[in-house]
C-alpha positions as CSV (number, residue, x, y, z in Angstrom):
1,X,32.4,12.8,84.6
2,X,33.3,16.5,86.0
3,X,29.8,16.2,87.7
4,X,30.8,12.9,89.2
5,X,34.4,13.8,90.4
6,X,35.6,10.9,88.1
7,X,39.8,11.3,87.9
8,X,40.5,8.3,85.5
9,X,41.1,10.5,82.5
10,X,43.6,13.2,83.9
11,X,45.9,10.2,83.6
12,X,49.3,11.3,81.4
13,X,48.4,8.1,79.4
14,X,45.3,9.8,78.2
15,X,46.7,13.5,77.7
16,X,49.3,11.9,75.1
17,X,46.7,10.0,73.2
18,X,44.4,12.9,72.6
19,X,47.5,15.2,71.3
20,X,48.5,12.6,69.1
21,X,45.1,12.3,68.3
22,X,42.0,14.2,69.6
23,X,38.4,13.9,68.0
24,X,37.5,16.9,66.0
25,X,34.8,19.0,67.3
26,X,32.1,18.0,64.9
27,X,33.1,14.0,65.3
28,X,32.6,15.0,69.3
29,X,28.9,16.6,68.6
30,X,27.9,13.7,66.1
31,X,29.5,10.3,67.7
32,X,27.5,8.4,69.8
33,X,30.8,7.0,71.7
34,X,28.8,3.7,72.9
35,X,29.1,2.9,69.3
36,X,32.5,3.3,68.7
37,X,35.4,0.8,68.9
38,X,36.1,0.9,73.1
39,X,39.4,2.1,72.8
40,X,37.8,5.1,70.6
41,X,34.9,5.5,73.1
42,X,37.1,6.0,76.2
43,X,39.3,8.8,74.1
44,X,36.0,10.2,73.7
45,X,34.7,10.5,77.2
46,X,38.5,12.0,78.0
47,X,38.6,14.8,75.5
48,X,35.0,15.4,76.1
49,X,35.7,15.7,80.5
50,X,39.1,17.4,79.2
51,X,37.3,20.0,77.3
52,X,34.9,20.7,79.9
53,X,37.9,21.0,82.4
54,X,39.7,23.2,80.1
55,X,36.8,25.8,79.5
56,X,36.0,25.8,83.2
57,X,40.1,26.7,83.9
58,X,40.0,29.1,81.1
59,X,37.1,31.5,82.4
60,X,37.5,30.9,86.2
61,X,34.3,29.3,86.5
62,X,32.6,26.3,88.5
63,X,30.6,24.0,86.9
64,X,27.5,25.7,88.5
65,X,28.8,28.7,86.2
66,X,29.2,26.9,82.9
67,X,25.6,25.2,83.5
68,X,24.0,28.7,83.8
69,X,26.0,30.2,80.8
70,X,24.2,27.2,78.9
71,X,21.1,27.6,80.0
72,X,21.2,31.6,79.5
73,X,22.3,31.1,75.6
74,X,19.5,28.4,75.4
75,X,16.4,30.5,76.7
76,X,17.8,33.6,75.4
77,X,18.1,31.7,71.7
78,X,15.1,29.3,71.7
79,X,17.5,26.1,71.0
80,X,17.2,22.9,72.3
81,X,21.2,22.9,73.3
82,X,22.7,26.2,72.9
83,X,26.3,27.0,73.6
84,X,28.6,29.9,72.8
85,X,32.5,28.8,73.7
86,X,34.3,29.5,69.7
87,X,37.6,28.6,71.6
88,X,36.6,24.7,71.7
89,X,36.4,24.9,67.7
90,X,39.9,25.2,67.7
91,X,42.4,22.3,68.3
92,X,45.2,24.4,69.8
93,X,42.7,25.3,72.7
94,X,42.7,21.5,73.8
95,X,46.5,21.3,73.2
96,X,47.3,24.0,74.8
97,X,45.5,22.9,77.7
98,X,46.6,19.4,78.0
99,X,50.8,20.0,77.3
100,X,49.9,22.3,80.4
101,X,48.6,19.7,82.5
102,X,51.0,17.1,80.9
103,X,54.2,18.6,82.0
């Protein structure tokens, strides 16, 4: 959605759902969203492009930048998908974000 320029989910209507209630991290790595109920599956494609948004605020960096930091930990690890960004583990780092962006 970032990659696409999609807009739909920085709607206010969206930042209050997910702070009343966002997906944990481990239901966001193991749901496959087309399989959830729809009104579940769109949460999930907002906190997941809300996420992406907020890392990309909190580091200063494009897109381009986040793409080659996960790459780098991928070929320098030998995963399939490697990532190293602890401060999406926590839930106040999504709040934080989104009571910024919802005032």
């Amino acid at each position: 959605m970032n990659i696409a320029s999609e807009t739909w989910w920085r709607e206010r209507r969206w930042y209050t759902a997910l702070l009343e209630r966002p997906f944990g991290i481990d239901d966001l790595d193991e749901s496959i969203p087309y399989k959830l109920a729809p009104d579940q599956a769109v949460l999930f494609y907002a906190q997941s492009a809300a996420l992406v948004a907020c890392v990309l605020e909190s580091k200063g960096w494009r897109l381009d930048a986040l793409f080659n930091a996960l790459l780098r930990r991928t070929a320098a690890s030998g995963e399939t998908v490697g990532y190293e960004l602890p401060e999406v583990e926590h839930a106040s780092f999504l709040r934080g974000c989104l009571e910024r962006w919802n005032e």
